[in-house]
C-alpha positions as CSV (number, residue, x, y, z in Angstrom):
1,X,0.0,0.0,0.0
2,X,1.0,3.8,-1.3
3,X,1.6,6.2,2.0
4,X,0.1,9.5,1.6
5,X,3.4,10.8,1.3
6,X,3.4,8.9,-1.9
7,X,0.8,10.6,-3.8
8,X,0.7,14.3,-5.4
9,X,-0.4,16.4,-3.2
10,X,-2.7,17.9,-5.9
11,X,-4.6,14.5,-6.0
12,X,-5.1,14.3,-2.2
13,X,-6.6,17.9,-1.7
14,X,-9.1,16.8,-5.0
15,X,-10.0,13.9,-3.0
16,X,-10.3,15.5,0.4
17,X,-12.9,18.3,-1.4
18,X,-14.9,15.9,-2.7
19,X,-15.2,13.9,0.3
20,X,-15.4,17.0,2.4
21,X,-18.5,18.6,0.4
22,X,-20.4,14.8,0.6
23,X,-20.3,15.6,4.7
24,X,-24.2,17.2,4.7
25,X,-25.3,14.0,2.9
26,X,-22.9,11.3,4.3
27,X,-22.4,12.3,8.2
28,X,-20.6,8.9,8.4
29,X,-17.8,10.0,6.7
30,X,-17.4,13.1,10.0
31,X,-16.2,9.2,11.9
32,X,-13.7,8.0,9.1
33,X,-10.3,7.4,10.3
34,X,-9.2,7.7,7.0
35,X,-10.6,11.2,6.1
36,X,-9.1,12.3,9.1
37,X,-5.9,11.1,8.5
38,X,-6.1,12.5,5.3
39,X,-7.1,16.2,6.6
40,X,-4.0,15.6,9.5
41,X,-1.8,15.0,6.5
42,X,-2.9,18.0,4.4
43,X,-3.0,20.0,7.2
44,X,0.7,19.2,7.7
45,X,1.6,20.3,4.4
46,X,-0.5,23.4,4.3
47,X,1.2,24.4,7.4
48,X,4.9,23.5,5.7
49,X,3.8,26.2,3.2
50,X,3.3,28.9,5.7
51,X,-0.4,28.5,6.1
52,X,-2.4,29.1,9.0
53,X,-4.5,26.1,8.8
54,X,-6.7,27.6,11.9
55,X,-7.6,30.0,9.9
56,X,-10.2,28.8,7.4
57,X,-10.3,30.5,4.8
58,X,-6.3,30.3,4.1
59,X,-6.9,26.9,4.8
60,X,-9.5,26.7,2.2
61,X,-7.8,28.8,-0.3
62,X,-4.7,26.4,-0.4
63,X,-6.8,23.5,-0.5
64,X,-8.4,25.3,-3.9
65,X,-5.2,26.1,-4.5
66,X,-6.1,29.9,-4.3
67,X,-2.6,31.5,-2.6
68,X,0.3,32.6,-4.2
């Protein structure tokens, strides 16, 4: 099995928006180790980039790839 570090980054934030915007529909997903894991790893990276991941909408805008 791939590690997350073994993707492109690109493909994991696609992944994590699509899974994040199913949320209002699929509530299950809010208890998936997996989609937290992913989010923890992202959330890593974002912050390796100088982003404020407590602050949403930097974090949003680098997961739409949206900063400079």
């Amino acid at each position: 099995m791939t590690p997350l570090d073994g993707y492109p980054l690109e493909e994991l934030k696609l992944i994590y928006r699509l899974l994040h915007n199913q949320l209002p529909e699929h509530m299950a997903l809010m208890d998936s180790q997996m989609l937290h894991d992913l989010q923890t790893y992202l959330q890593q990276q974002a912050s390796k980039d100088g982003i404020d991941v407590s602050l949403h909408g930097e974090w949003a805008a680098w997961l739409n790839n949206l900063t400079a």
